[in-house]
Each structure stands twice: as C-alpha cells, then as structure tokens.
C-alpha positions in Angstrom: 16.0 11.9 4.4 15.8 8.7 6.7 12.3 9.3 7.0 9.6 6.3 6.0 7.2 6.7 3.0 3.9 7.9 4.3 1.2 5.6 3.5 -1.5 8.2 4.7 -3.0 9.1 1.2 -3.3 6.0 0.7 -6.9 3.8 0.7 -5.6 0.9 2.6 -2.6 2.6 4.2 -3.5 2.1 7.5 -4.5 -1.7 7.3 -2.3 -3.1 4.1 1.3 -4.3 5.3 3.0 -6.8 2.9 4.7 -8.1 5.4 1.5 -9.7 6.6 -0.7 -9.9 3.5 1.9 -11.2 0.6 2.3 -15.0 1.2 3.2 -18.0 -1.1 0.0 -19.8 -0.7 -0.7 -21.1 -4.2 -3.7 -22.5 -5.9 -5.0 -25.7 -4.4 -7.1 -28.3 -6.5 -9.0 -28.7 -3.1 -10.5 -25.9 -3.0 -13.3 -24.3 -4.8 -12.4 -21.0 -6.6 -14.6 -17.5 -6.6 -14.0 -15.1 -8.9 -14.1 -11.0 -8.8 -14.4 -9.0 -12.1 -13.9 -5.7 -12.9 -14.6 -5.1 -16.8 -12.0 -2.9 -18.9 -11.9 -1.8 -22.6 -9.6 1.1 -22.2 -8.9 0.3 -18.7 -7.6 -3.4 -17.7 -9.6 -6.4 -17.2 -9.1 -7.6 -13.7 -10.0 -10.9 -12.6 -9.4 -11.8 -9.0 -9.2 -15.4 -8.3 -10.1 -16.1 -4.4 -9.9 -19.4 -2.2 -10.9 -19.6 1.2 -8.3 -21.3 3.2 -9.1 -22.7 7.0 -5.9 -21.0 8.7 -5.3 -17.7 6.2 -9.0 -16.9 5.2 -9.2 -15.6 1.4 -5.8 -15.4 -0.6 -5.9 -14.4 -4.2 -3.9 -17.2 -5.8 -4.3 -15.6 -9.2 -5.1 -12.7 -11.8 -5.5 -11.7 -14.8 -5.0 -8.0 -15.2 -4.8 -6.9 -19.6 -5.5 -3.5 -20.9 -6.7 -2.7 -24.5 -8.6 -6.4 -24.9 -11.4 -7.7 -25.2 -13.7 -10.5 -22.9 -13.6 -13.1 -25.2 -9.6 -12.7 -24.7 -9.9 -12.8 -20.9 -12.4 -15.6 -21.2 -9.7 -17.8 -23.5 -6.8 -16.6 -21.1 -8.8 -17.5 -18.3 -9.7 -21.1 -19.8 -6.1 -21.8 -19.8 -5.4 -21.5 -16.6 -5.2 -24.0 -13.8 -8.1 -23.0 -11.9 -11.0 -22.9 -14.4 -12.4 -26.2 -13.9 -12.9 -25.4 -10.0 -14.9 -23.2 -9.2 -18.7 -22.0 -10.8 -19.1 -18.6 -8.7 -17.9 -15.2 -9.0 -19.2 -11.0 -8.8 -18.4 -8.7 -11.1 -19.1 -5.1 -11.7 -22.6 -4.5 -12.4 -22.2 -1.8 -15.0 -21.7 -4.2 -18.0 -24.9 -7.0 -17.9 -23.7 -8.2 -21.4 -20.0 -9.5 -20.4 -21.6 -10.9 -17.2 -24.3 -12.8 -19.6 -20.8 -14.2 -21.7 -19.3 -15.2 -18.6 -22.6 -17.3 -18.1 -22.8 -19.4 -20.7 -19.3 -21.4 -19.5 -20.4 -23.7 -16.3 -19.5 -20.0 -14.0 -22.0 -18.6 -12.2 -21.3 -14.3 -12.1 -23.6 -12.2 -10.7 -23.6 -8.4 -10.3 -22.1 -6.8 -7.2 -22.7 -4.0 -4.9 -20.5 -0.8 -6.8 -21.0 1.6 -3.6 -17.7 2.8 -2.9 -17.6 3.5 1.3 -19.2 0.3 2.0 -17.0 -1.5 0.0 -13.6 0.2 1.3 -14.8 -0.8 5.2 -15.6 -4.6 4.1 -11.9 -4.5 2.9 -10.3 -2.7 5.7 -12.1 -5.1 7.8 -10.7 -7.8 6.3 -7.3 -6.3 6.2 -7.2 -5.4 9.7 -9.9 -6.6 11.7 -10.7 -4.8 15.1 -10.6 -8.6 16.8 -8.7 -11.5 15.2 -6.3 -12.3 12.2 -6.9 -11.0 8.7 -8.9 -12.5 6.3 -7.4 -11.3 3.3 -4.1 -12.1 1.9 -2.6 -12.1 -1.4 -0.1 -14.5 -3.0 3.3 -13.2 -4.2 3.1 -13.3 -7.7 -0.4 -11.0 -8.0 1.7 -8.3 -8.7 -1.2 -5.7 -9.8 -3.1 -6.5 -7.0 0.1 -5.3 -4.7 0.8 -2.7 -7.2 -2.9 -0.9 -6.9 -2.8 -1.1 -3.2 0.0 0.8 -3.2 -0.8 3.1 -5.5 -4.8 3.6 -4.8 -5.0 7.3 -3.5 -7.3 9.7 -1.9 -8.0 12.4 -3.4 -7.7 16.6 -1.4 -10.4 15.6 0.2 -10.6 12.3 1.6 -12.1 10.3 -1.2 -10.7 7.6 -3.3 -9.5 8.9 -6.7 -10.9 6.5 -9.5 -7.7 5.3 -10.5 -5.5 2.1 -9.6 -8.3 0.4 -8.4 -9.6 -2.3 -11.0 -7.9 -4.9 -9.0 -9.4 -3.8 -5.9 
C-alpha cells in the first residue's frame, strides 16, 4: 500500500515529471507564438500555444481544449485571447485540409504536419528528457488538459499508444 503509482504504461512515463515540466511561465508579448492543432468534432479541439523561451526552451502558455464544437467556435475563442495578434505560424493535423484552409484566411500561417506516430513520440521524449542537456519542453500550470493527457496517454498490451487522451499531445 505505500507503493508509488507506476507510470510504466504510460507514453511519456519515463521522461514526463511535473516537477520539472509544470512551471508558471506565462505568455509574453515578446515573443512570437506557434501554434499546434489537433481538429475534433466528436473528440476535442486542441490548440497548443508554444513560445520559445532562451533559458526554458518551448512552454505552452496556453490552450484551448472544447469537445462537441465547431472551428469557427475555436477560431472566435481563439480571437479573444491574448495571444492572437502574435504570432502567424502553426501545424496542425493533416487529415482535415478544409479547417487548415479556415485557419488561413486570418493573418496565421498553418500548415499540415507529419501524423506518424513513433517518430513523433521520440521528438517528444527527446524533448522531455534529452540524453545531453536540459529539457526543451515545459508546460505552464494552468494547461490543465495538456497535464491531464500526459498522464493519462496509455500503451496499449502491446507496447503501442492507444488512440485516446492524446489530442493535446
């Protein structure tokens, strides 16, 4: 009964420690802002908002995370937030061309990323815990979804990530 929680069936269990990744870096003006997109409908809409700080590396300062909506909602939350003005670049999943093409037509740049898995997982693990050197991810306090996923994205019987809790990631 005094034993730890495992965090072996987990993704990122091995490089993710809150401890080190959660920080109270908020948004800066002085910095530009990128922008990562996962599309949802019946899932959530996630939208990562990223700025590359000189002594942390990237920190999401922000996201929006909605099930059951729509783009032009996350587009009209997203306006409203402090950020919008600062930044023109972002990637988003590939799968839906027409939601990147709405994105478009405001003054931000999204193009479609790379959607294979394994890759993907090692960039992040390498950011999370790099062989040599500090991380170079780390996620402000309040992205609650983002920490939430993390801690919640699986693998399945046999080693591979389950498709579920992973729109923020």
């Amino acid at each position: 009964l005094c034993d730890d929680p495992s965090r072996d069936g987990l993704v990122y269990g091995g490089q993710y420690d809150p401890d080190i990744h959660v920080v109270d870096r908020p948004f800066s003006q002085h910095l530009p802002v990128y922008l990562s997109i996962d599309w949802g409908g019946a899932n959530p809409f996630s939208v990562g908002v990223w700025q590359n700080f000189d002594d942390l590396g990237w920190v999401r300062v922000d996201e929006i995370y909605q099930g059951n909506t729509t783009n032009q909602e996350i587009l009209r939350e997203a306006k409203s937030r402090p950020w919008w003005n600062s930044g023109d670049a972002g990637v988003a999943d590939p799968a839906r061309a027409d939601l990147i093409r709405e994105w478009n037509t405001t003054h931000w740049r999204i193009r479609g990323g790379n959607n294979d898995v394994d890759p993907g997982i090692e960039a992040v693990r390498d950011c999370l815990k790099p062989v040599i050197g500090q991380p170079r991810i780390h996620i402000h306090r309040e992205c609650g979804d983002w920490r939430r996923e993390i801690e919640q994205y699986e693998l399945d019987s046999r080693g591979r990530p389950k498709k579920e809790n992973d729109h923020a990631m």
